[in-house]
OpenMM code with the backbone's topology and positions (N, CA, C; nanometers):
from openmm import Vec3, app, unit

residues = "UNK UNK UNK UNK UNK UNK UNK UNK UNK UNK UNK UNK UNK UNK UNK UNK UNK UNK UNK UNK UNK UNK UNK UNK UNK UNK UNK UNK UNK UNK UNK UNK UNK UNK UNK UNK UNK UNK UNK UNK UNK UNK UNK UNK UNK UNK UNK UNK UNK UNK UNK UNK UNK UNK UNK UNK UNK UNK UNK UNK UNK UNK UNK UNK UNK UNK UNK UNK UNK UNK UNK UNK UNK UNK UNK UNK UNK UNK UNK UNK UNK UNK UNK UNK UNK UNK UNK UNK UNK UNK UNK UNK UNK UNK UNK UNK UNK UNK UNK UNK UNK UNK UNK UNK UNK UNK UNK UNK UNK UNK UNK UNK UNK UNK UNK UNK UNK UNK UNK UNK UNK UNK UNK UNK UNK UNK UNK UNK UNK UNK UNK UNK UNK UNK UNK UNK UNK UNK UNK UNK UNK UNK UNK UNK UNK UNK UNK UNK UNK UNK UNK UNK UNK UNK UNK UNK UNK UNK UNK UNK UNK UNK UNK UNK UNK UNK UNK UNK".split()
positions = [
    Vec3(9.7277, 11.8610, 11.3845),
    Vec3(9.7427, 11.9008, 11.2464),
    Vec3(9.7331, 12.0529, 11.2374),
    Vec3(9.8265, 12.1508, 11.1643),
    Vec3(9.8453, 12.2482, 11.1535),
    Vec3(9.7219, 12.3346, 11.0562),
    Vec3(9.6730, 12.4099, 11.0761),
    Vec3(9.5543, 12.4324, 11.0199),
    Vec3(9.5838, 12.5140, 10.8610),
    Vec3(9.7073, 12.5590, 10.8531),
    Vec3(9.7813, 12.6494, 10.7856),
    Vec3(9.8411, 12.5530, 10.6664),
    Vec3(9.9310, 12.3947, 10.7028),
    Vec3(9.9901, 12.3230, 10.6553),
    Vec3(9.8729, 12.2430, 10.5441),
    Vec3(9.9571, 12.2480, 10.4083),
    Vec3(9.8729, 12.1567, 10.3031),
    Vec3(9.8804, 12.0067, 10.3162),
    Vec3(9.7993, 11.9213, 10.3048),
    Vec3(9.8859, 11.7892, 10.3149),
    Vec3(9.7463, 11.7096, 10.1741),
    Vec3(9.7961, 11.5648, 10.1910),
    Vec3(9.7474, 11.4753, 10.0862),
    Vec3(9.6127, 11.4181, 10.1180),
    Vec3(9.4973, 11.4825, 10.1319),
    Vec3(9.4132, 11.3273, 10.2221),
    Vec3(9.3659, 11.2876, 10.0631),
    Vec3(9.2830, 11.1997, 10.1682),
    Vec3(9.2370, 11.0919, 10.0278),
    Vec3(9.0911, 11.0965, 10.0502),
    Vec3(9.0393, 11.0886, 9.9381),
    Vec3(8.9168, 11.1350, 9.9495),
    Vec3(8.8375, 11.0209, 9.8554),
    Vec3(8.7177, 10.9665, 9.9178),
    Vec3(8.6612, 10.7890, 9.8631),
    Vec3(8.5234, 10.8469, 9.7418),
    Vec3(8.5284, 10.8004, 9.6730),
    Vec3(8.3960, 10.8298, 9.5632),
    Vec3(8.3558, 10.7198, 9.5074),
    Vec3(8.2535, 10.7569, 9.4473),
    Vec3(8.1838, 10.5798, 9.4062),
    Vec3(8.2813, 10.5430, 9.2704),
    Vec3(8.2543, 10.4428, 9.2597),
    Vec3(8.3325, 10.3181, 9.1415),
    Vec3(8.3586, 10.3966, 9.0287),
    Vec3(8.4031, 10.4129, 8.9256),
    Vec3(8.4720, 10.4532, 8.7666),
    Vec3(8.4132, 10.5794, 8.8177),
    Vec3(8.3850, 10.6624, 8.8939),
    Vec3(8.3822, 10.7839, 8.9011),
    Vec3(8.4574, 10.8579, 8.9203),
    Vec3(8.5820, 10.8229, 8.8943),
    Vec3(8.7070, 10.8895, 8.9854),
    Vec3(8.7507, 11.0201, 8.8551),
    Vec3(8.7450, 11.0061, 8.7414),
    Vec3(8.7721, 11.1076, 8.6549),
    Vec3(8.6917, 11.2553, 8.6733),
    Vec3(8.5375, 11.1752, 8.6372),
    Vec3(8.5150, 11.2965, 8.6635),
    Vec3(8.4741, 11.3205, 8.7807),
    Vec3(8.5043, 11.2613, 8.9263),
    Vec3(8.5068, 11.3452, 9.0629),
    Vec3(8.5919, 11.4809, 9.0669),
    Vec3(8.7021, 11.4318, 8.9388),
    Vec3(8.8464, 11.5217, 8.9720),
    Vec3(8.8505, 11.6524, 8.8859),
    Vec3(8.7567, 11.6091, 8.8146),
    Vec3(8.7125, 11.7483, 8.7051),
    Vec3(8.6124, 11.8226, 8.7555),
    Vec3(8.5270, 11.7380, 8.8158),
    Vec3(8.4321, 11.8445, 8.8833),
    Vec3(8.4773, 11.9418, 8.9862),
    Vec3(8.5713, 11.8786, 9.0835),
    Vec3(8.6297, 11.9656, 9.1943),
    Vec3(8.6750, 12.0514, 9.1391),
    Vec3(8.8007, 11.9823, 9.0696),
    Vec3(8.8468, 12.1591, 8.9818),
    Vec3(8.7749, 12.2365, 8.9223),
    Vec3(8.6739, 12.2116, 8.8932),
    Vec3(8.5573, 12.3139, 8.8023),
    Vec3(8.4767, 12.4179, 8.9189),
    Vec3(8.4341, 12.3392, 9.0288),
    Vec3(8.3163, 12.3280, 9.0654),
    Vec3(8.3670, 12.5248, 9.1701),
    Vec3(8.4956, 12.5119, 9.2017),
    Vec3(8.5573, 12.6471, 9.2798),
    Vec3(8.6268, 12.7207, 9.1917),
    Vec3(8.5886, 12.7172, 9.0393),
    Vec3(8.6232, 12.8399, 9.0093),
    Vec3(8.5505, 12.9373, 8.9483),
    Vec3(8.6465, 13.1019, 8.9008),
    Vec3(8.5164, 13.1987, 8.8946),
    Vec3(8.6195, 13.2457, 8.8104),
    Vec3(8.6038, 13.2958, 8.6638),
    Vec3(8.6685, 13.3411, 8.5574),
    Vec3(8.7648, 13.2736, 8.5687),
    Vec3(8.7656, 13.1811, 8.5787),
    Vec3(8.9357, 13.0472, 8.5367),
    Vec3(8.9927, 13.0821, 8.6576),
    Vec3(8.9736, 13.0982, 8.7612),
    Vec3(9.0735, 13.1587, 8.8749),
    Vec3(9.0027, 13.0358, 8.9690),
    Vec3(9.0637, 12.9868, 9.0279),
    Vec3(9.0494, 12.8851, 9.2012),
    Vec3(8.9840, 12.9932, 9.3015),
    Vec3(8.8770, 12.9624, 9.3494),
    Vec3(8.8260, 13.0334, 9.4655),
    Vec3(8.9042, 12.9823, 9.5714),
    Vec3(8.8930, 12.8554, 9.6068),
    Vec3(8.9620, 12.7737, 9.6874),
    Vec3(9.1356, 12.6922, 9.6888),
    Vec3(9.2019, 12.6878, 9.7449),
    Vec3(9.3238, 12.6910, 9.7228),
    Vec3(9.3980, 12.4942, 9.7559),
    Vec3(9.3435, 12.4329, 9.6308),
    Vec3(9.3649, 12.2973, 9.7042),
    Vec3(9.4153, 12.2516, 9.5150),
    Vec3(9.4904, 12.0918, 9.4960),
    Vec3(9.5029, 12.0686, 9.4391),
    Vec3(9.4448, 11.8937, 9.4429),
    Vec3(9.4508, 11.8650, 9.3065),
    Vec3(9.3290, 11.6929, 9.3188),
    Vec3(9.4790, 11.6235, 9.2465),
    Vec3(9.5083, 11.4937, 9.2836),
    Vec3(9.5576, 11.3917, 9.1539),
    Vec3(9.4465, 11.2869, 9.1632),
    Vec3(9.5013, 11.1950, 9.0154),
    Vec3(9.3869, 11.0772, 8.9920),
    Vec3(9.5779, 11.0033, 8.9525),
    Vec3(9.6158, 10.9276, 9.0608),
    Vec3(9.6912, 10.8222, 8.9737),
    Vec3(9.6658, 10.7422, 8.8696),
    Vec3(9.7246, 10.7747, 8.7128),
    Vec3(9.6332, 10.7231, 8.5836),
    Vec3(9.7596, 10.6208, 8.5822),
    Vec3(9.7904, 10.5319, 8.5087),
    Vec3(9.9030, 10.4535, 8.4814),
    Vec3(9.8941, 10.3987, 8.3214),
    Vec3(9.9331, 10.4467, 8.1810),
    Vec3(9.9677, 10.4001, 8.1310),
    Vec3(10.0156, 10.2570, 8.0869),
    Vec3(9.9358, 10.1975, 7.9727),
    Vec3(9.9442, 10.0523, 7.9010),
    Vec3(9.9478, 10.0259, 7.8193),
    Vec3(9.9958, 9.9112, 7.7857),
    Vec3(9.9975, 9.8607, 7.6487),
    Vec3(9.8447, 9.7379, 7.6698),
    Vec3(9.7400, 9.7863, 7.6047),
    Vec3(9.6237, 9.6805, 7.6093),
    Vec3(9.6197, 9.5873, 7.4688),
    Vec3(9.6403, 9.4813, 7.4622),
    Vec3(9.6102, 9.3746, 7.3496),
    Vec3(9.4569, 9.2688, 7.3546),
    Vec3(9.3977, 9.3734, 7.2548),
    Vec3(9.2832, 9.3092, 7.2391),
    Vec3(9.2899, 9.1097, 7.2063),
    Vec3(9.1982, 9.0571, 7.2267),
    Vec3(9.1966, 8.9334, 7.1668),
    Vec3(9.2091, 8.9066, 7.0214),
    Vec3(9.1653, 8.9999, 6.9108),
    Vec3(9.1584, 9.0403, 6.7834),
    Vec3(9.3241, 9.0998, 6.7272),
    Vec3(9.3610, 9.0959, 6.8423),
    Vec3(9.5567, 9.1522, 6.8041),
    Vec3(9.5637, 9.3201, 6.8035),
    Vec3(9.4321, 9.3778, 6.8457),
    Vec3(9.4575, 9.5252, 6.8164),
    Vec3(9.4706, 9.5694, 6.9535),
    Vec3(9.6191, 9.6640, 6.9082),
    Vec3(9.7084, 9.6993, 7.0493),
    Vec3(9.6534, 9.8751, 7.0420),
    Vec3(9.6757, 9.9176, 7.2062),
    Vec3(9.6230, 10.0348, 7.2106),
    Vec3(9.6737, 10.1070, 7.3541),
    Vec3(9.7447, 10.2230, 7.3541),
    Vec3(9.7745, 10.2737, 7.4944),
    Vec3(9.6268, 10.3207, 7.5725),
    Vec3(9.6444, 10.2426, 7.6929),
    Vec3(9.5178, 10.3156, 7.7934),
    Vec3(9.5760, 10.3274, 7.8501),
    Vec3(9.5139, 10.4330, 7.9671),
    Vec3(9.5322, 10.4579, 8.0998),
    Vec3(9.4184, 10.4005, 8.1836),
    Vec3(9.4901, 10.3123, 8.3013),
    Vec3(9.4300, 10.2543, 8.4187),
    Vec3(9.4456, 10.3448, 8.5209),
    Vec3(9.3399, 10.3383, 8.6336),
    Vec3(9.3453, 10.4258, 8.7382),
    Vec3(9.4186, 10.3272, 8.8182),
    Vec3(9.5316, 10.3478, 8.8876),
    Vec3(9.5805, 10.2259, 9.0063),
    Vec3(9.5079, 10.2526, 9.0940),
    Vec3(9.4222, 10.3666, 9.1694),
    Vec3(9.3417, 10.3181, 9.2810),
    Vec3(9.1940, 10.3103, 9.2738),
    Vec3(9.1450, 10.2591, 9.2446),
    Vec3(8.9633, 10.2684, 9.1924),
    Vec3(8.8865, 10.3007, 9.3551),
    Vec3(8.7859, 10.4040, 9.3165),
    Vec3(8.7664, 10.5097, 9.3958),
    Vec3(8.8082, 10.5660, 9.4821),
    Vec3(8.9632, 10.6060, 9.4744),
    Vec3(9.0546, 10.6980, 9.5642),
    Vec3(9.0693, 10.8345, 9.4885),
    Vec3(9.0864, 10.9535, 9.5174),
    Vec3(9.1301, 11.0212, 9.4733),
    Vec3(9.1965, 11.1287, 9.5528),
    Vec3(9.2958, 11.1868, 9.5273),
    Vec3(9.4051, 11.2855, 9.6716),
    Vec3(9.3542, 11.4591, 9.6317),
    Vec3(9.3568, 11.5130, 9.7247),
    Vec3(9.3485, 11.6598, 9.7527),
    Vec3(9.4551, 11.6944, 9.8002),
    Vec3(9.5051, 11.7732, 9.7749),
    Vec3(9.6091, 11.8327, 9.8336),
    Vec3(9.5594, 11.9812, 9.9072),
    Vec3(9.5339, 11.9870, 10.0319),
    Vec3(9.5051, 12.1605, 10.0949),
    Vec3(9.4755, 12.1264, 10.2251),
    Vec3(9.4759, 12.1895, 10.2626),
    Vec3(9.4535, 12.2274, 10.4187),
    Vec3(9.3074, 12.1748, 10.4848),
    Vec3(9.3687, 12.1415, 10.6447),
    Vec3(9.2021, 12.1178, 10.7218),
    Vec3(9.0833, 12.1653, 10.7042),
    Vec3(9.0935, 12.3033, 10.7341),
    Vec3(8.9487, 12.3946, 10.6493),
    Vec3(8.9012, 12.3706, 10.5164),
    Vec3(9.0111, 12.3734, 10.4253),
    Vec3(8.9620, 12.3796, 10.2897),
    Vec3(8.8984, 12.2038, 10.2270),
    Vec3(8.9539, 12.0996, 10.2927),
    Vec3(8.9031, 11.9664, 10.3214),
    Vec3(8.7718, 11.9888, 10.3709),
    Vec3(8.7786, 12.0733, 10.4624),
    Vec3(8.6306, 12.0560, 10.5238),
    Vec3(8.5149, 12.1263, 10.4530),
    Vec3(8.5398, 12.2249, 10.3802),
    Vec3(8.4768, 12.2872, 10.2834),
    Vec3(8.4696, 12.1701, 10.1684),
    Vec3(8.5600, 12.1298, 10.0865),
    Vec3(8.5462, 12.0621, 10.0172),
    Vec3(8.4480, 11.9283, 10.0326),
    Vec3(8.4323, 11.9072, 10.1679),
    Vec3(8.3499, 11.7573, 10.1745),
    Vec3(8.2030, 11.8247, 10.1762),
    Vec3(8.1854, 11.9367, 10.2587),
    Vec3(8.0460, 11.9731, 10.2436),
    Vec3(7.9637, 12.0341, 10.1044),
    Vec3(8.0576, 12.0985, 10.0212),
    Vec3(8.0322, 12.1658, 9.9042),
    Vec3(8.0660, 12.0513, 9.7846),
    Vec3(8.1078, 11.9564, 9.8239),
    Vec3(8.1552, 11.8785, 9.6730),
    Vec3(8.0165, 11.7256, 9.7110),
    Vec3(7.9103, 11.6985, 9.7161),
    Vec3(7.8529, 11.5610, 9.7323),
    Vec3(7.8590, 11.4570, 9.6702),
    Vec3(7.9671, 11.4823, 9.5857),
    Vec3(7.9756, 11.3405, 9.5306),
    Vec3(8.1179, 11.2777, 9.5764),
    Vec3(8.1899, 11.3313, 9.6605),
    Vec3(8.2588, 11.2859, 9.7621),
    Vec3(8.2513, 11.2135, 9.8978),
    Vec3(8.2055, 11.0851, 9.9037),
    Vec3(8.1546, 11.0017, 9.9692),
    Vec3(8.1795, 11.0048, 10.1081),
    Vec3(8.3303, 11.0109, 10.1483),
    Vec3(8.3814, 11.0483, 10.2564),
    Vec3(8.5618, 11.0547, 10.2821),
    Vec3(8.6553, 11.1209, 10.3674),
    Vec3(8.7596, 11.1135, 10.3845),
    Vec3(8.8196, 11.0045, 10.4628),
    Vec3(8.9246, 10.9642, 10.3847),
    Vec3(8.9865, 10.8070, 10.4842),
    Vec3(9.0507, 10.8663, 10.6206),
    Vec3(8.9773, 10.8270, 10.6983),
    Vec3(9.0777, 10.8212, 10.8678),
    Vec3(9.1840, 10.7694, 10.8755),
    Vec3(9.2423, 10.8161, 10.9896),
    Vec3(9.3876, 10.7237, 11.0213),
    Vec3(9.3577, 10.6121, 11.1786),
    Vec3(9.3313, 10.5418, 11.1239),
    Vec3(9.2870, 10.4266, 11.2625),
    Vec3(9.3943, 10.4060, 11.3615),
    Vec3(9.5225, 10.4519, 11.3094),
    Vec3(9.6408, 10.3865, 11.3707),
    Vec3(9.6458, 10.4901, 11.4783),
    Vec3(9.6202, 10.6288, 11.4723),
    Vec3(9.6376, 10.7150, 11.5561),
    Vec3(9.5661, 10.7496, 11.6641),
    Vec3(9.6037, 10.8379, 11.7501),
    Vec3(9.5057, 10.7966, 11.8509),
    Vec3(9.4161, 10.9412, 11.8749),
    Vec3(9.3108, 10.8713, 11.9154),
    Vec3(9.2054, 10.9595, 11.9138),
    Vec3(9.1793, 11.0802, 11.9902),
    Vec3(9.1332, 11.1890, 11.9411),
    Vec3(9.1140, 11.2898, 12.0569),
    Vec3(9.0131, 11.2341, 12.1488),
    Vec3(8.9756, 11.3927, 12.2308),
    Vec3(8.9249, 11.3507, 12.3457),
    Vec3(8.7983, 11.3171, 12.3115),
    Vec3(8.7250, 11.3117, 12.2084),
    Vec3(8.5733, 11.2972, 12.1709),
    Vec3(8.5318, 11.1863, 12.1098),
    Vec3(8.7017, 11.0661, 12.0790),
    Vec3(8.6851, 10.9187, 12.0166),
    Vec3(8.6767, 10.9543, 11.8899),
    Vec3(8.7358, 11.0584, 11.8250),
    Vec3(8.7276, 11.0354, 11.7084),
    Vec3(8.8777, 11.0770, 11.6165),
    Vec3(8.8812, 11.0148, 11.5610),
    Vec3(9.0280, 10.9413, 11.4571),
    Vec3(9.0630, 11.0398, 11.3490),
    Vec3(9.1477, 11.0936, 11.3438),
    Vec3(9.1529, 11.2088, 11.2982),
    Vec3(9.1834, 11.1887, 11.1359),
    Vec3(9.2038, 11.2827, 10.9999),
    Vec3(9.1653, 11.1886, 10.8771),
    Vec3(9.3510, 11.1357, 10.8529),
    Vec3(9.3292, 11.0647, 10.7374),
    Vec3(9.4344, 11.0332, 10.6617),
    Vec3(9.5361, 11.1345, 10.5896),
    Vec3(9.6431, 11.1223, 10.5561),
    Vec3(9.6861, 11.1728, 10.4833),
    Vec3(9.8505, 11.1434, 10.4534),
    Vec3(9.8694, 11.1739, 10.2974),
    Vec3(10.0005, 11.0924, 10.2576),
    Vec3(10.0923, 11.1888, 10.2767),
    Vec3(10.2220, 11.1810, 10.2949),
    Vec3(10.3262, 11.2464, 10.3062),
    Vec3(10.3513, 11.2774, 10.1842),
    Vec3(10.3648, 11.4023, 10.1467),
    Vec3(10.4756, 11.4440, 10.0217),
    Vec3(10.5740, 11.3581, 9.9143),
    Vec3(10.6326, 11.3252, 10.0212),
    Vec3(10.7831, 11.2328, 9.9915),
    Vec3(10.7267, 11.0825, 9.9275),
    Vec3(10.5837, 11.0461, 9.9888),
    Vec3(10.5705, 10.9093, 9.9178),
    Vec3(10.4288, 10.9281, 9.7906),
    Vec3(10.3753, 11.0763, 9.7842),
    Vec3(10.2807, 11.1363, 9.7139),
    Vec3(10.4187, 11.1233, 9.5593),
    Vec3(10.5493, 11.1949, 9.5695),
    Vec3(10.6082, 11.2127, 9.4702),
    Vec3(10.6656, 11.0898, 9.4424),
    Vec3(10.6695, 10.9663, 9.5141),
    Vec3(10.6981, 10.8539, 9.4118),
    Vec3(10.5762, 10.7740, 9.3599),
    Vec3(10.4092, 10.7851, 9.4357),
    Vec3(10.3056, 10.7571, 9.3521),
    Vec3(10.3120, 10.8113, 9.1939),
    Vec3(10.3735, 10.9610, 9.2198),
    Vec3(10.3692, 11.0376, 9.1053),
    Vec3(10.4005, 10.9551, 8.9800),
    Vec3(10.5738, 10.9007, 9.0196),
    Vec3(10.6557, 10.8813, 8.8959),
    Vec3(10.6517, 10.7390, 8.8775),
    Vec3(10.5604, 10.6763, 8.9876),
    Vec3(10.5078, 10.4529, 8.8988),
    Vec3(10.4156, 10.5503, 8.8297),
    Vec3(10.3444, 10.5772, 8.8374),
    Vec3(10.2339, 10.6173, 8.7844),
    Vec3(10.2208, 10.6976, 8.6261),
    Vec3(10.3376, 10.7739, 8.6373),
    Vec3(10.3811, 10.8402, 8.4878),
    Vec3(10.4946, 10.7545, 8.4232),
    Vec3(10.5369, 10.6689, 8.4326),
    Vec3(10.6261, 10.6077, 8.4124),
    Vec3(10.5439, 10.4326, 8.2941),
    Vec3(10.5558, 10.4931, 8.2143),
    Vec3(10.4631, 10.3634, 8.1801),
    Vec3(10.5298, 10.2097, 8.1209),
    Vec3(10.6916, 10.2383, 8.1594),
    Vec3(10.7724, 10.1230, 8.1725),
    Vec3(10.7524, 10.0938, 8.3106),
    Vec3(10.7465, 10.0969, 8.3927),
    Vec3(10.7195, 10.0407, 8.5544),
    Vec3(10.5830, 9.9785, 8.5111),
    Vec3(10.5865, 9.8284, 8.5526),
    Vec3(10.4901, 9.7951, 8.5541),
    Vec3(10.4051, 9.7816, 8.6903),
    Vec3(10.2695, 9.8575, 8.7470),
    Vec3(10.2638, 9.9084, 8.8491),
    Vec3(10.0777, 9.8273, 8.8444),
    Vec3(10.1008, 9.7562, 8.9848),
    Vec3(9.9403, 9.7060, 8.9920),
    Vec3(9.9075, 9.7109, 9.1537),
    Vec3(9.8407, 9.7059, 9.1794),
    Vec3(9.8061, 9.7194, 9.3342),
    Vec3(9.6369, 9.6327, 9.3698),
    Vec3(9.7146, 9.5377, 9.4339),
    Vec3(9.6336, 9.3934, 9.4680),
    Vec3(9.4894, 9.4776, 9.5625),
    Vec3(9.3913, 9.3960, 9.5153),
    Vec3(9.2899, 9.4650, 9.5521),
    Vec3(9.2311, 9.3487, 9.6718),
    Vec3(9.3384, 9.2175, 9.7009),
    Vec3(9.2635, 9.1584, 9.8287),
    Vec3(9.2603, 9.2107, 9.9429),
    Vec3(9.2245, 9.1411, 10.0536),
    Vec3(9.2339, 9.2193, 10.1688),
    Vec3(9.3203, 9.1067, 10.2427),
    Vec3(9.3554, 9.1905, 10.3278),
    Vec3(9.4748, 9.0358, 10.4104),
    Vec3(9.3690, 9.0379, 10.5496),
    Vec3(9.3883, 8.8966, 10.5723),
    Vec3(9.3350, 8.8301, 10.6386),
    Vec3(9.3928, 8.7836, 10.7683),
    Vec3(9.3735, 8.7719, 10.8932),
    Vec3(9.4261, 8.7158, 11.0412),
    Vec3(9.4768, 8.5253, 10.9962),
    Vec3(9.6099, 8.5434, 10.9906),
    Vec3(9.6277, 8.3780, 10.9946),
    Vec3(9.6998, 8.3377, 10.8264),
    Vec3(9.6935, 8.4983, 10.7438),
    Vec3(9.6759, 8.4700, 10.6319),
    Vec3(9.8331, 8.4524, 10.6268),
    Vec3(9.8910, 8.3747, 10.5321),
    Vec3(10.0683, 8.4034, 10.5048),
    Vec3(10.1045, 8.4638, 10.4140),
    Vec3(10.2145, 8.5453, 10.4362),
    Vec3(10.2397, 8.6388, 10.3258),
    Vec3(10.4158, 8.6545, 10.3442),
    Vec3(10.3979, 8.7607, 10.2158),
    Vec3(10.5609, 8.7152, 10.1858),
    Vec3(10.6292, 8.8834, 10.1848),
    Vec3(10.7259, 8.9441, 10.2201),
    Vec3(10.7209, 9.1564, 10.2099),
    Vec3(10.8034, 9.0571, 10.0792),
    Vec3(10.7719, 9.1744, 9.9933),
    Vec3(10.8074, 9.1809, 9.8092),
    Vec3(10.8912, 9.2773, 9.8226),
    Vec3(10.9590, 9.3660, 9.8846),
    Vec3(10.9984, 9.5414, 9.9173),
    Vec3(11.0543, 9.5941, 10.0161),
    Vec3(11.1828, 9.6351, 9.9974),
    Vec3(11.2076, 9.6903, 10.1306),
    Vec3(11.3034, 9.6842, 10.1820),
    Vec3(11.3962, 9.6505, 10.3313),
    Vec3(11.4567, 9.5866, 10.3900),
    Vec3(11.4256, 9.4501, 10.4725),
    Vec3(11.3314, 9.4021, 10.4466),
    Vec3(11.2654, 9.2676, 10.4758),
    Vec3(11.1948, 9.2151, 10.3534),
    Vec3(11.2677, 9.2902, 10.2518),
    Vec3(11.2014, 9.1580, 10.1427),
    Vec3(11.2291, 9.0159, 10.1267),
    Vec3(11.1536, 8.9335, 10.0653),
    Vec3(11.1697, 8.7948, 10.0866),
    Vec3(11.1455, 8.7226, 10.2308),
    Vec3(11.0892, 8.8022, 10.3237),
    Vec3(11.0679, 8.7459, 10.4386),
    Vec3(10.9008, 8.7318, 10.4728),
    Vec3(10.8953, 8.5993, 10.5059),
    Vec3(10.7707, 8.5776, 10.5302),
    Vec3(10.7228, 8.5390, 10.6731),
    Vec3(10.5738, 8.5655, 10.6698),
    Vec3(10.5299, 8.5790, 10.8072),
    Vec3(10.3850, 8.5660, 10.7621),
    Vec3(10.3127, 8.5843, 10.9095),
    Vec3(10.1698, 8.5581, 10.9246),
    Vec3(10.1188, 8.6914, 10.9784),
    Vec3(10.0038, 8.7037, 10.9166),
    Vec3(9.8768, 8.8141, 10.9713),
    Vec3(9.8551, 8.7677, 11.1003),
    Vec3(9.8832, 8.8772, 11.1984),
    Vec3(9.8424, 8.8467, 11.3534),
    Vec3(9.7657, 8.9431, 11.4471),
    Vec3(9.6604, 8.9184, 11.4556),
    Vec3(9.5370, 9.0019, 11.5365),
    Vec3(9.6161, 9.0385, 11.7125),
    Vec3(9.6365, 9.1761, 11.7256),
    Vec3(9.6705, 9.2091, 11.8481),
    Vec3(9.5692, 9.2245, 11.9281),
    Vec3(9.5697, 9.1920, 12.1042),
    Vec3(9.4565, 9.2157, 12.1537),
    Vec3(9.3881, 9.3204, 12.1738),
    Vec3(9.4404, 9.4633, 12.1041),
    Vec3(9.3449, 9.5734, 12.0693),
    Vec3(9.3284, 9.5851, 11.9305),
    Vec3(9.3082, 9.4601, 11.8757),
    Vec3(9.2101, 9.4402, 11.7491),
    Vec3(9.3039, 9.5125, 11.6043),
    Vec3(9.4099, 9.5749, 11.6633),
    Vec3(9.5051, 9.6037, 11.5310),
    Vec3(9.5548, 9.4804, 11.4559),
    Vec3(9.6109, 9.4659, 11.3608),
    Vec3(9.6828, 9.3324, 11.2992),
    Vec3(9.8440, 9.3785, 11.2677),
    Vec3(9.9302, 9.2684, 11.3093),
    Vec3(10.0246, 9.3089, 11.2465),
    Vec3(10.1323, 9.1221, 11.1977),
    Vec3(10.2211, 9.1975, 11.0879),
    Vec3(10.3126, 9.0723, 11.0801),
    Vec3(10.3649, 9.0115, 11.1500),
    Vec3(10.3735, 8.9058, 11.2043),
    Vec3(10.4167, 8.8014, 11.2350),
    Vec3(10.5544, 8.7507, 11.1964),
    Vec3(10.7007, 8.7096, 11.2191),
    Vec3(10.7663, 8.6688, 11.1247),
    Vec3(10.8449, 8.5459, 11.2214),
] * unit.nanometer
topology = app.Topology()
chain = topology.addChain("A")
for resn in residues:
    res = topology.addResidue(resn, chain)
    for name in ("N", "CA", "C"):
        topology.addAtom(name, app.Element.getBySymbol(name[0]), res)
C-alpha cells in the first residue's frame, strides 16, 4: 500500500453511534474551521418513507451499515486517526490477502469505483436499498441475486484453509 495514496478503509464503532462517530472526527482535527489532518468520513444514510401504525408517514434516514463508517486518507493519517480518535473501535482487515512477514493482514479498504455506487443507492431514495444482516453459513444454500451469475444457486463450502467459498 502506497503511503502517499488515499483509499476507503472502514472503520467499526459501537451500535447507533455511527452519526456522531462521524461528527466527532470531523470536529475533533480542526483548528479555526480548517482540517489539521487531511482525510474525509461518509456515513451511508438511505432515505424512507416510514408509516407509522397510526397512518403517520414521515421521511427518515436509515444508516445501511450499522457500526461501519469509511475514511477516506492515507496509511499514516488512518493510523493517526485510530490512536487520536477512541471511540473508534478498530479497522476492518482484509483476511483474503496475504500476510506480511510478521502474520499480520493488512487493513481493508473499498475501491473508489464501488465507494461511488454506495454513494448513489444510498442518495437515491427511489432504490430501495437493504443489506441482510445474516451471516452465511458452511452448507448454507443460497441463490447470487446480481451480476453475471444471477439466479444461480449453490452451497457455502469450507476450503481446507478455512476460507469459504460458493459452491455451484
Amino acid at each position: 500500500m502506497e503511503d502517499n495514496r488515499q483509499y476507503w478503509f472502514v472503520a467499526v464503532v459501537r451500535p447507533n453511534n455511527e452519526r456522531s462517530c462521524c461528527d466527532r472526527l470531523e470536529n475533533m482535527f480542526k483548528v479555526d474551521g480548517q482540517k489539521t489532518i487531511d482525510f474525509e468520513t461518509y456515513l451511508p444514510l438511505h432515505k424512507e418513507l416510514h408509516v407509522w401504525r397510526n397512518g403517520q408517514k414521515k421521511m427518515i434516514e436509515r444508516n445501511l451499515l450499522p457500526k461501519y463508517i469509511f475514511t477516506r486518507c492515507t496509511e499514516p493519517v488512518r493510523k493517526s486517526l485510530k490512536i487520536q480518535a477512541p471511540f473508534i473501535n478498530r479497522f476492518l482487515i482484509n483476511r483474503s490477502a496475504s500476510p506480511d512477514e510478521h502474520g499480520r493482514y493488512p487493513f481493508a479498504y473499498v475501491p473508489d469505483d464501488q465507494m461511488a455506487i454506495l454513494k448513489i443507492v444510498a442518495a437515491d431514495p427511489n432504490i430501495y436499498a437493504t443489506i441482510d444482516p445474516r451471516k452465511l453459513e458452511v452448507g448454507m444454500k443460497v441463490r447470487v441475486i446480481a451480476g453475471s451469475l444471477k439466479d444461480v444457486e449453490g452451497y457455502i463450502y469450507e476450503n481446507p484453509d478455512g476460507r469459504t467459498s460458493l459452491v455451484i
